[in-house]
N, C-alpha and C positions, 0 to 999 in steps of 0.2 A: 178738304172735301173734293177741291176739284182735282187732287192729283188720286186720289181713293176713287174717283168716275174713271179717271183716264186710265187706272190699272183693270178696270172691271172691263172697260169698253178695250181695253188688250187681251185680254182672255175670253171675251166671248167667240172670238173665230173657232180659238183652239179647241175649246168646249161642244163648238156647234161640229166643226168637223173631227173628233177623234172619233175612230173608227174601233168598236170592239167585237170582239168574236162570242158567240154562243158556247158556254161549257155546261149544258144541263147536265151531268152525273154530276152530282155534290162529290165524289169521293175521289173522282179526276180532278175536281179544282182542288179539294182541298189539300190534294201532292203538290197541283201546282202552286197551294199558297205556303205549305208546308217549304217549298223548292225555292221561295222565295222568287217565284216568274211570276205570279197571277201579283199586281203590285198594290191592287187595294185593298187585300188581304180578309175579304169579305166573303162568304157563301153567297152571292149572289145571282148564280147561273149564268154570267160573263167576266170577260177581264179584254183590258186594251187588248188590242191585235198588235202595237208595237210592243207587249211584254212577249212576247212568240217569237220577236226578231232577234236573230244574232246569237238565239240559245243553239246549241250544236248538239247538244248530246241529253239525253231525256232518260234518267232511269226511275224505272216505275214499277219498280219492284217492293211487294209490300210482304210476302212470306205468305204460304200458303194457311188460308182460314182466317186471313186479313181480311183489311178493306178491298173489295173486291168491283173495278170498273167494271160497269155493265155497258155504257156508251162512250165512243170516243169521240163525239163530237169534239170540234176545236184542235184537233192533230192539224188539219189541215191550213191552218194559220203558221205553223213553225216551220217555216219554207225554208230558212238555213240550217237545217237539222240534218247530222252528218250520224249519229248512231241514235236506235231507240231499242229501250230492252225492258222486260215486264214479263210477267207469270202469275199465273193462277188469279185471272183476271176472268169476266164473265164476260165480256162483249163477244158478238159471234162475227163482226166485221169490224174495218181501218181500214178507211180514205186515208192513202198515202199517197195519192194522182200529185198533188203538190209539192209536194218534199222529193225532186227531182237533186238534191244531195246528199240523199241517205246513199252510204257508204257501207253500214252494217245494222242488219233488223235480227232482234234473236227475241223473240215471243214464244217460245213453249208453252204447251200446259196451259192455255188458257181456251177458248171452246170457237177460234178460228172456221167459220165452215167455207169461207172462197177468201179471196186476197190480189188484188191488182197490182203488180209490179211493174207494168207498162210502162210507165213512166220514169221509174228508177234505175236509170242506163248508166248510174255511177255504182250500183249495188256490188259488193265486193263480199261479201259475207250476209248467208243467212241459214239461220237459227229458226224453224216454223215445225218442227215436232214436237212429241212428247216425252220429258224428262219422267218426274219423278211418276210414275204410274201407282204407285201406293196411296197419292192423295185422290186418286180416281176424277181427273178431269182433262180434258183431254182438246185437243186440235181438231176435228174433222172437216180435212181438206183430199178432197179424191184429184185433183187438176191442179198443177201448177206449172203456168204458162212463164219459161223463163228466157225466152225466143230474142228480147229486147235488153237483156241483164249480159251481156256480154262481155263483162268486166269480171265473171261471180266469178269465184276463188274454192271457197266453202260449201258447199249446203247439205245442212244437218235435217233430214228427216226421219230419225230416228222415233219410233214407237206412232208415225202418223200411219197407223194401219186402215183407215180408210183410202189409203193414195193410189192410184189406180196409174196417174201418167205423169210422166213430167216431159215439156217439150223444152230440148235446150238445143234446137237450129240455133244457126251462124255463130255456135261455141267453136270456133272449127280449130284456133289456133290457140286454146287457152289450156294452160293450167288448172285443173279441177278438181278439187275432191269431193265426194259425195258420201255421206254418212247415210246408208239405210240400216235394214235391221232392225233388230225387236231388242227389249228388258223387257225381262219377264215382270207381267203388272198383277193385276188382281185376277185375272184367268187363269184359273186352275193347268188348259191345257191353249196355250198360244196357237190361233190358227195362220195358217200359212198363207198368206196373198205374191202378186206376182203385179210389178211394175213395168209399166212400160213408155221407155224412156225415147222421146222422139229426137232424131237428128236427121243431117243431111247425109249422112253416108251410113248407113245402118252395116252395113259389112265393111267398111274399114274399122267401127267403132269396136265391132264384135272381134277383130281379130285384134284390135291394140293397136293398131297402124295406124302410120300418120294421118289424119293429124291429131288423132285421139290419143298418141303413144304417150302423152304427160298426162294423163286421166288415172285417178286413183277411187276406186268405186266399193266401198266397206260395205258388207253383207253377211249375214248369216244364214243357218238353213229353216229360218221361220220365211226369208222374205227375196225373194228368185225377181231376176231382171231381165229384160230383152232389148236388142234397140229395133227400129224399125223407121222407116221415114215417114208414114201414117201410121198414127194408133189408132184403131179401132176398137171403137168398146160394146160391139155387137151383145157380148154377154151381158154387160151391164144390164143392156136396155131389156133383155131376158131374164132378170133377177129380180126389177122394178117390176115388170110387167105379170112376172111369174105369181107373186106370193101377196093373200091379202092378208089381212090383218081386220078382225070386227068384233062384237059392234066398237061402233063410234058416235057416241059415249060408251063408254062402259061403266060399270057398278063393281063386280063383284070377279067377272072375268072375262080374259083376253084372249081370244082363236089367231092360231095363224095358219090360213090352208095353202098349197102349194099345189097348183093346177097340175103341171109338170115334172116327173124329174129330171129328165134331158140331159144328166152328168152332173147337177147341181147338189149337192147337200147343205141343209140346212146343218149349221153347227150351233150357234147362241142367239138368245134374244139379250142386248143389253137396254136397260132400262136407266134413262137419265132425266132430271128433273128441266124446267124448262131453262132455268141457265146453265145446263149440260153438265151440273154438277150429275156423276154416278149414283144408280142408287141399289139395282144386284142385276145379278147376271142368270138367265135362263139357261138351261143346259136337257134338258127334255120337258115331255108333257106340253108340247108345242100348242097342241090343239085347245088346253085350259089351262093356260097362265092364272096364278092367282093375282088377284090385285086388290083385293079386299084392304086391304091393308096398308093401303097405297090413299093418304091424302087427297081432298079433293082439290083437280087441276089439269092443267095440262104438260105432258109427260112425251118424249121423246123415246121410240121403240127402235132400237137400229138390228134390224134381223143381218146376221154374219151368215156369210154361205161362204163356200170356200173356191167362189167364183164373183164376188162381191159383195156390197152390203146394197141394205132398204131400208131408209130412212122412213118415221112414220110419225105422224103426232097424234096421240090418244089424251080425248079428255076423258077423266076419270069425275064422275059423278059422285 
């Protein structure tokens, strides 16, 4: 009895101080119990914070029309994490501020709409577009801030046709390749956007001169680049501002009016469910979309112009 006290009164420190992480998405733990890192092997909405430690590589790839993450809470516990990779996954953000050793991130295809890499100044490889466009889900990221990535190697944003800028200051001496460009997805006719890639020297970049001359920059003629040392997105703020969208709720149908033309055309409405899963694509009859048809909920309207998009949320009654 007294050595069954003394073993109890040894474990109560450990017990009172083990320190565990939050994983509310059932379908992220259950990779991670699956992965054999979550170690109580229980749906419980947590797991230790030392099961996080010393994993390096995280793949969380489940096939598209799988179990699909909607939150990533608890990424942010796996601080020795040198790669993570995943698709067709539903969360629209990842807190990676902590994981100051990711090395390589390749997430496609899952409904991405901002991403912080400030912190990830070992980043060597990244992978943040959209692959298979036939399963119609998609990335929407317009800004990717990669000012502090000074290591990047790679970066694939292929089929991310909301991307409007990407800043990549004090790249000045590096090796880069950059993957733009469109596959052809479920739009009948791909429309055309134009990025614009910020640096420090926007005319050495543009003519290939050093220090840009090891820069390999893949493109097609859906998707036109520029460098400049400010990007401005004047037109942006004239696309948002430009076009409404009513009523809000709707029933039965959807108006989209356009105050101005000002050189802007409207080209498609795409219409996505609230976890950014696709649902069809508009192509005229702008001013009475039907929605009849359309589930009661709330629905994501991204109006395409061929000077930006406008992102919109419509509850449908």
């Amino acid at each position: 009895m007294k050595n069954l006290i003394l073993t109890i009164l040894t474990l109560v420190p450990f017990i009172a101080t083990a320190q565990v992480t939050l994983v509310p998405d059932p379908v992220f733990e259950q990779l991670l119990i699956n992965m054999s890192i979550d170690s109580d092997g229980i749906l419980n909405g947590q797991m230790l914070t030392s099961d996080a430690q010393n994993i390096t590589q995280l793949n969380l790839y489940t096939g598209a029309g799988s179990f699909r993450i909607q939150n990533m809470t608890g990424i942010e516990a796996f601080t020795d994490l040198e790669s993570i990779e995943g698709d067709f996954h539903a969360f629209n953000t990842i807190n990676l501020t902590n994981l100051t050793k990711l090395k390589s991130i390749i997430l496609p295809s899952n409904v991405i709409n901002n991403i912080d890499l400030s912190t990830n100044t070992d980043l060597e490889y990244l992978s943040i577009g959209n692959g298979d466009l036939e399963f119609m889900q998609y990335n929407y990221i317009w800004y990717l801030d990669l000012s502090n990535n000074t290591k990047l190697e790679y970066l694939n944003t292929i089929n991310l046709f909301g991307l409007k800028k990407i800043n990549l200051k004090n790249h000045n001496a590096n090796k880069l390749k950059i993957s733009l460009g469109w596959s052809h997805g479920p739009f009948d006719n791909p429309y055309h956007y134009t990025v614009c890639i910020e640096v420090d020297d926007p005319v050495a970049a543009t003519n290939k001169a050093f220090p840009y001359n090891n820069w390999q920059i893949f493109n097609d003629s859906y998707v036109n680049y520029y460098f400049d040392d400010v990007c401005t997105l004047s037109v942006e703020k004239f696309v948002n501002d430009n076009f409404k969208i009513y009523p809000n709720p709707a029933t039965e149908y959807v108006s989209i009016e356009q105050k101005e033309t000002n050189g802007v055309t409207l080209q498609s409405v795409q219409i996505l469910d609230s976890s950014g899963k696709w649902i069809k694509s508009v192509k005229d009859n702008f001013n009475q979309i039907d929605v009849s048809n359309l589930s009661k909920g709330m629905y994501l309207f991204v109006i395409q112009t061929d000077k930006g998009n406008k992102t919109e949320k419509i509850v449908i009654k």
